[in-house]
N, C-alpha and C positions, 0 to 999 in steps of 0.2 A: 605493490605489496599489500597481501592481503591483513583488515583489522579482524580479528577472530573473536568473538566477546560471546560465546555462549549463553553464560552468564544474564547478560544484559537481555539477548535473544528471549532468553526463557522471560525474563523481567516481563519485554513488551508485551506477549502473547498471556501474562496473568494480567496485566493494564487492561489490553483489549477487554479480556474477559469478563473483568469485574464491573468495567463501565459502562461495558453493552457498547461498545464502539468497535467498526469493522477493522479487524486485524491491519489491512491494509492502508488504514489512513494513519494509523498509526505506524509500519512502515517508511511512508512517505514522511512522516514528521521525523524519524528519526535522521532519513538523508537529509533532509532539510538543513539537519540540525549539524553535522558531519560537513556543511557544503560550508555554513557559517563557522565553523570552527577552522577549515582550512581555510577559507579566506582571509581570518584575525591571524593563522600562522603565519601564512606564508607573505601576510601584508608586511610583518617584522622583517624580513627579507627585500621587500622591496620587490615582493613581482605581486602585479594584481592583476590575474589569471580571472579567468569564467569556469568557475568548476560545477561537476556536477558528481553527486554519489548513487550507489547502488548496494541495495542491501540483497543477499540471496536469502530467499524465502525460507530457505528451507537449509541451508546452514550456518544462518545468521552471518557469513560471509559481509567485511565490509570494503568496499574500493571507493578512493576518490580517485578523479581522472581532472585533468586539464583542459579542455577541449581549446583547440585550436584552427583557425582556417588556416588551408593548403594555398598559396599565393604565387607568385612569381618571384616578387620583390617584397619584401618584408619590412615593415615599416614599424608595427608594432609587436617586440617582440613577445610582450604578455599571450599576445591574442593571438597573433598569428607566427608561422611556417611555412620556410620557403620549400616551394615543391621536390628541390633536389633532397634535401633532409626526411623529407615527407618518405618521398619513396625508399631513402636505403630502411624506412622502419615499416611500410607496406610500399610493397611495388605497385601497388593497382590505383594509389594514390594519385589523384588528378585534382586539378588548381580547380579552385571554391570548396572542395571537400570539408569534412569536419573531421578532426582526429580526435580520438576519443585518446590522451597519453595518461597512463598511472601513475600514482602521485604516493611517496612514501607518505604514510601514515603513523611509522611509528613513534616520530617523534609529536606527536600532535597531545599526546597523555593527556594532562590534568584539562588541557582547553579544551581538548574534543569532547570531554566528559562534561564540564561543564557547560558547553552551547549544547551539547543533545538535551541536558538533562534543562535547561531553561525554555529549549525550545518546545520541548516533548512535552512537558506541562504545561505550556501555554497550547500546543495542538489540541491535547487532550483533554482540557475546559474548553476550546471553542468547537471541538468533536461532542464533546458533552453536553452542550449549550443545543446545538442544531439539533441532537437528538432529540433533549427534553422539547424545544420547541417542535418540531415535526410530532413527536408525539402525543404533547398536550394541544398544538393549533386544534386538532378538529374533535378534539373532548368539551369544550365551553360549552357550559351550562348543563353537561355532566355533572350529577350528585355523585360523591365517592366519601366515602368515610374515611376519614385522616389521624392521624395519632399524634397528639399537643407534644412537641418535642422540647422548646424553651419559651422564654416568655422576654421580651423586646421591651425599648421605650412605648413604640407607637405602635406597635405591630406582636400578634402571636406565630409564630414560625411549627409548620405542621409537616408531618409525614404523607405524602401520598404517594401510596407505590413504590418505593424506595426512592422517590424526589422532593425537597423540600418546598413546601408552599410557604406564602404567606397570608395570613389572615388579619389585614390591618384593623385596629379598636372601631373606627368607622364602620366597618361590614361585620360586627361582632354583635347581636342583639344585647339589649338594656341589660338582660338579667344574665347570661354567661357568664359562667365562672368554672372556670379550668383546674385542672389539673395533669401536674406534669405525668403525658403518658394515657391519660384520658382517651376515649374515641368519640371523637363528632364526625357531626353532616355537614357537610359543607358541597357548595354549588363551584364550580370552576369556572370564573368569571370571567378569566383573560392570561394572557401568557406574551412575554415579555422578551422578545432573543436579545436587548441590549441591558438589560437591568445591571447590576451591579449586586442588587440583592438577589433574593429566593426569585428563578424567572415566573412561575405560577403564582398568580392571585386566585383567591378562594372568597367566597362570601357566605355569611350567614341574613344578609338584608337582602341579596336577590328575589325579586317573585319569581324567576325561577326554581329555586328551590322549593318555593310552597308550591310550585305545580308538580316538581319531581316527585314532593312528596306523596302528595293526593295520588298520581299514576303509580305509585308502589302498595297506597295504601287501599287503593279503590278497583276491584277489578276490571270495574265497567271500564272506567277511564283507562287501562292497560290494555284491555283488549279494543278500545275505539269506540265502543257503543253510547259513551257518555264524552262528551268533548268541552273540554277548558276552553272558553270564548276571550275570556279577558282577564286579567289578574290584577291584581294592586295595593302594594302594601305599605302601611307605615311600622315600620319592622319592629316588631318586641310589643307592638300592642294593640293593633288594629289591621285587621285585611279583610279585601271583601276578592271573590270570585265567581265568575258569572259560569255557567254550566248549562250544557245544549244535548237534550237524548238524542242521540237518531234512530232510536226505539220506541213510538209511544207507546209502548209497555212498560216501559221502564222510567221509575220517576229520578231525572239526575239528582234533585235536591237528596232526596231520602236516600239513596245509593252512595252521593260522598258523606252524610251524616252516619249511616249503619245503622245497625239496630242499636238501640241506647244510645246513641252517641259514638260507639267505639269509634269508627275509623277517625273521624275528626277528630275524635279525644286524642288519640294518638298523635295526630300532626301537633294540635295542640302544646302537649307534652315538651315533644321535641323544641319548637318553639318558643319555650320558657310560659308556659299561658299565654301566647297571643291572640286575641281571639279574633276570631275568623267567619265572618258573614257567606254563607253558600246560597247566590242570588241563580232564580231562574232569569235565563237568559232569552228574549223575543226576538224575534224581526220588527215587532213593532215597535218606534222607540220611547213613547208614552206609558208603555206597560214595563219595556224593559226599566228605565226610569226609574219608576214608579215600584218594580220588583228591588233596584239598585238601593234604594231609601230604609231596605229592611234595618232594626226591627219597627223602622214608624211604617203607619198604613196612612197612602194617600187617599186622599177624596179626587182629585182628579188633579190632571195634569195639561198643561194648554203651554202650546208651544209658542213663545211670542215673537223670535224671529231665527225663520229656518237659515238664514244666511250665515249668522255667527251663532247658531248651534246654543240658544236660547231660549230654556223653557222655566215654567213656572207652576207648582207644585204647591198645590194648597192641602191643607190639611188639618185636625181637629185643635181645636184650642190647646187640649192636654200633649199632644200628639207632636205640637213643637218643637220643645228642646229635643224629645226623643229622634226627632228627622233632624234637625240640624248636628246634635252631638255634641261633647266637648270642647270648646273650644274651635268649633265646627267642622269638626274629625271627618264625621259621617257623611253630610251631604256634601262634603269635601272628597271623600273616595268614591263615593257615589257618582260623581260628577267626572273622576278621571277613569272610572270603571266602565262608562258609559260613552264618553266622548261628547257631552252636553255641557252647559254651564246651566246649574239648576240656581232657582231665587225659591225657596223654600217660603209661604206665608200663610198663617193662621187663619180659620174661617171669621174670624172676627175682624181681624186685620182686613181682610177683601168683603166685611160687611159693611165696614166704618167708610172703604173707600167706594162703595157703593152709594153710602147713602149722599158723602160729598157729592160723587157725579149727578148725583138725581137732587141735589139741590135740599138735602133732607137732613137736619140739624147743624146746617149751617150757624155760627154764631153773627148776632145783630152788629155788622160792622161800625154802623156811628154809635152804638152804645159799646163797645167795647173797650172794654179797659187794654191800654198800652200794652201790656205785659201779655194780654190775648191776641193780640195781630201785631205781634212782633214776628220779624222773620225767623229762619230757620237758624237763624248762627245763633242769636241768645238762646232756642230752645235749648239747642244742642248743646250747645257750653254749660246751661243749666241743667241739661239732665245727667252728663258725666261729670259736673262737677269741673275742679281745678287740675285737670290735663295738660301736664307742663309742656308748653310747645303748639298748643292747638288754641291759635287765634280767631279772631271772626275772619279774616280773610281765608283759611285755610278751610272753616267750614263753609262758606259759600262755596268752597269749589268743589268741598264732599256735596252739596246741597245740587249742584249743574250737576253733577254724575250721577243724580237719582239717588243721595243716599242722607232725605233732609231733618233726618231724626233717630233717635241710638240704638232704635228696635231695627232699623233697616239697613245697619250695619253687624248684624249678629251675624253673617253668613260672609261677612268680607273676609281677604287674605290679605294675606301681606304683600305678595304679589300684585295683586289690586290696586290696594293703596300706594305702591313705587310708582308701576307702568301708568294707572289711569289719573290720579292726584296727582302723582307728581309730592308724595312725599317720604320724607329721611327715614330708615328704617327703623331707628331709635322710636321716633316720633307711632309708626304703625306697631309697633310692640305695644306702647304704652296705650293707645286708644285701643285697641282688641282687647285690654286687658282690661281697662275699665268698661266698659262696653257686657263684655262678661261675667265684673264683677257684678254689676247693675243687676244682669239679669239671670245673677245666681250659677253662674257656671264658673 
């Protein structure tokens, strides 16, 4: 007996519609949902049948059926039918067959409706799920502009394309600040088919994004003539990017800067003021280096060991902090922009250890006072002071890793100090920060 639900028919074909899911899997989830409602029926009876449903396409018609094997001897009657029975209902019926038998439905009411309707919405979130991911897997690191729909513990939730993203506070630059309904930039950083939340992540700290930006804002860059070498950024306040013409007519620096400034200013902008170093990009890796370091200007650069990608970059007394940077920002990006580990050192600094080498203002060792040829640990504890944590054992072993006084520590990282010393991170906060203070940064 046929279930006739027009009604419901029409329902599914406006579902499809709305969710951009193909009519037909939606179909399928409705039998689905009809096969599980007559199994919960007819289990109350005590027969547990193999059922299968069918919907007609096209008159929203519904049938459940029993299916059963055609057999000799009948053993299970759920499942199977003996062949004589088989044939008074088809005569062409032969032993192993499958009978397709019709199953009333009308008494299935309130259950039938509610397993379609649990099952249909669970299809049509994981119909939803497969699309959004099939649609967004091969958009990463597509820029698309997104509309701030509500605002999370930990996370800003965005509009893209009629799918919601999430914009976790991590991938948010320092200075954002939203509002509900707003339109930002944002980079598409990853897509999720098991999430529980929004499947789309979105990012405002990707360097992809600063490169998307440049290619919308630069034409060279859009049409190829000027090409992104390398990118790197500490998001909301620092980026450098390296830039290669394959026009010498065309100078890539002055082409992403513009005339006045404009195009950069514009990334800029969007960016909250972060500002953004546009390095020419070499083959050779001494100049590129060396272009990396802007805005300090090196005096030269000498590579001290090509196996671990080790060089060292001297440059003018005044010229220092400006090559080192912040907190050591600069020859920090510099260093991951390039793919080198730079030791940044003042011409003074490699005249002083010149003139040690050549034996030239050495101090008189047996006239020296104590306090002159004491080793490297009292200098060090004396020149930063009471460093809570930083023992004389702990500076001998800054002192074997080349690092035996607090100017030749202004370029370390924290990284550094865990992997090469071997010390607590607590501990490398506090010495970078005295170290800094020292020396006015």
């Amino acid at each position: 007996m046929a279930l006739v639900a027009t009604t419901f028919f029409d329902s599914v074909k406006m579902i499809a519609a709305e969710k951009g899911i193909l009519e037909e899997e939606v179909f399928k989830a409705v039998e689905e949902s009809l096969v599980k409602a007559a199994e919960k029926y007819f289990q109350a009876f005590d027969f547990y049948g193999n059922f299968q449903a069918q919907m007609d396409r096209e008159t929203g018609e519904f049938h459940v059926y029993a299916l059963k094997q055609v057999v000799q001897e009948v053993e299970e009657e759920d499942l199977e039918i003996s062949l004589q029975e088989a044939q008074t209902l088809n005569p062409e019926a032969s032993e192993g067959d499958t009978l397709w038998l019709p199953q009333d439905t009308t008494q299935l009411g309130r259950i039938a409706a509610q397993a379609a309707k649990q099952v249909l919405v669970q299809k049509v979130r994981e119909a939803e799920r497969d699309r959004i991911y099939n649609e967004f897997a091969n958009r990463i690191g597509e820029v698309v502009v997104a509309e701030v729909k509500r605002f999370e513990k930990n996370a800003i939730v965005l509009e893209v394309d009629r799918v919601e993203a999430m914009l976790k506070r991590s991938e948010a630059l320092r200075g954002d600040r939203f509002d509900k309904g707003q339109r930002i930039k944002v980079v598409i950083s990853g897509v999720d088919k098991s999430a529980k939340d929004p499947q789309v992540q979105v990012s405002r700290t990707d360097p992809r994004l600063l490169i998307k930006l440049f290619d919308s804002e630069v034409p060279e860059i859009h049409d190829g003539t000027v090409v992104i070498r390398s990118c790197v950024r500490e998001a909301g306040d620092r980026a450098k990017v390296a830039v290669h013409s394959l026009d010498p007519d065309v100078d890539p620096v002055g082409a992403c800067v513009g005339l006045k400034g404009s195009r950069v200013q514009a990334i800029i902008r969007e960016l909250k003021n972060e500002k953004i170093d546009i390095v020419r990009f070499d083959e050779d890796a001494s100049r590129f280096i060396a272009n990396a370091l802007n805005p300090a200007k090196a005096l030269r650069v000498t590579v001290v060991d090509l196996e671990h990608r080790r060089v060292e970059v001297v440059v003018d007394d005044e010229q220092l902090s400006i090559a080192i940077g912040k907190r050591g920002q600069n020859v920090r990006l510099a260093a991951k922009l390039t793919g080198w580990n730079i030791d940044v050192r003042s011409e003074a600094d490699k005249r002083r250890e010149a003139e040690v080498a050549m034996g030239i203002a050495l101090p008189d060792m047996d006239q020296a006072a104590p306090e002159e040829v004491a080793g490297p640990a009292s200098s060090l504890l004396e020149e930063l002071g009471a460093v809570e944590g930083l023992d004389q054992a702990m500076v001998e072993k800054l002192a074997e890793a080349g690092y035996p006084d607090a100017k030749s520590l202004y370029t370390i990282t924290v990284e550094q100090l865990l992997g090469g010393v071997g010390m607590n991170q607590d501990l490398a906060f506090r010495l970078i920060d005295a170290v800094h203070e020292r020396f006015g940064e």
